[in-house]
N, C-alpha and C positions, 0 to 999 in steps of 0.2 A: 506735303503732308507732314502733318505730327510724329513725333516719336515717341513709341506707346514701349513704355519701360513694362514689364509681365509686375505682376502686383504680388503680394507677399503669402497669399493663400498655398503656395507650393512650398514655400520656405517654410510654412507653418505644416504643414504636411510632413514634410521631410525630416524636422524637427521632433517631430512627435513621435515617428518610428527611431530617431536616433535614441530618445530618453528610452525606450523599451530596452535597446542591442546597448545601453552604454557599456554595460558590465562586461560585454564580449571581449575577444582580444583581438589584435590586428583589422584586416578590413574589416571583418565582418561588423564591427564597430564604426568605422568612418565611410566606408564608400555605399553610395545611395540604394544601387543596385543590389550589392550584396547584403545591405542590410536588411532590407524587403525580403529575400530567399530569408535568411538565418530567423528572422521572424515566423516565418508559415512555418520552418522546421520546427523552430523551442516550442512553439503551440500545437503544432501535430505531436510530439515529446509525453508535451504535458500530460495530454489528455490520454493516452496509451497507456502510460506509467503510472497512472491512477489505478487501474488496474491492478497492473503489474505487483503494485506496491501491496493491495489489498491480495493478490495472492500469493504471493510471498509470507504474508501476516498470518495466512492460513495455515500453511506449509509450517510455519515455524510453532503457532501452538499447536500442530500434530507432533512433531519432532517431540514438544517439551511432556504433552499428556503420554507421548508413546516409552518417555527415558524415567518420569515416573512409576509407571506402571509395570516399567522392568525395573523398576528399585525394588518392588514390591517382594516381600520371603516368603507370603505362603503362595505365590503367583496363581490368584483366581483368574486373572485375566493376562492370555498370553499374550494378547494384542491387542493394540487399539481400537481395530475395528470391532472388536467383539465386547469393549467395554461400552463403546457407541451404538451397538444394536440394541445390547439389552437397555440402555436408557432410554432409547426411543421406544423398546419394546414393555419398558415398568411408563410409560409414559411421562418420564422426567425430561422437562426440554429444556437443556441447558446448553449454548451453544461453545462451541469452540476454545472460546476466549476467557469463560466464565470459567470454565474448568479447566484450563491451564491455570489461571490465575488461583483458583482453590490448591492446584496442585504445588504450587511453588509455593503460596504462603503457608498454607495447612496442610499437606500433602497429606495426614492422617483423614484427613476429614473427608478427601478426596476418596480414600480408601475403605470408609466407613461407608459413605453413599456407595461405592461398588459391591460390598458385602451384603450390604438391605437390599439392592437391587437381586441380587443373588437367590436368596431366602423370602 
């Protein structure tokens, strides 16, 4: 009988998960096994921290709309959550982001929309 060499489809295989892990360090980079685990992890990772990332983004323009608002001298509003009611309650939907970013460039302006909401 013949002798049947294994054909290059597994090399090519093997290859393709190596270009994903190159960037790794140690095995998790060269050995076959481990590079298949450290794979399923960085993609389990990924898709978690997308999340993750987006509330954090949240968290942070609460933080920036709450340390304006405590800039504030004649302090109409003592808290965040209470500049946020009444804008939902004047039916101004402005979300999160929008209004951090009014507050850091124009923080007056931010302050003017909470005064109209007010009155």
């Amino acid at each position: 009988m013949t002798r049947i060499k294994r054909g290059y489809i597994a090399r090519k295989r093997r290859t393709q998960i190596r270009l994903f892990t190159s960037s790794f360090r140690g095995a998790h980079s060269r050995l076959t096994r481990t590079i298949s685990q450290q794979k399923i992890k960085a993609l389990v990772s990924a898709n978690r921290d997308r999340d993750r990332k987006k509330r954090g983004f949240r968290g942070l323009w609460i933080h920036r709309i709450n340390a304006i608002i405590g800039k504030n001298k004649k302090k109409q509003y003592n808290r965040y959550s209470n500049l946020l009611y009444n804008m939902y309650k004047g039916q101004l939907l402005l979300n999160r982001k929008i209004v951090a970013q009014m507050g850091i460039l124009k923080g007056n302006c931010l302050l003017m929309i909470a005064n109209e909401i007010i009155t």
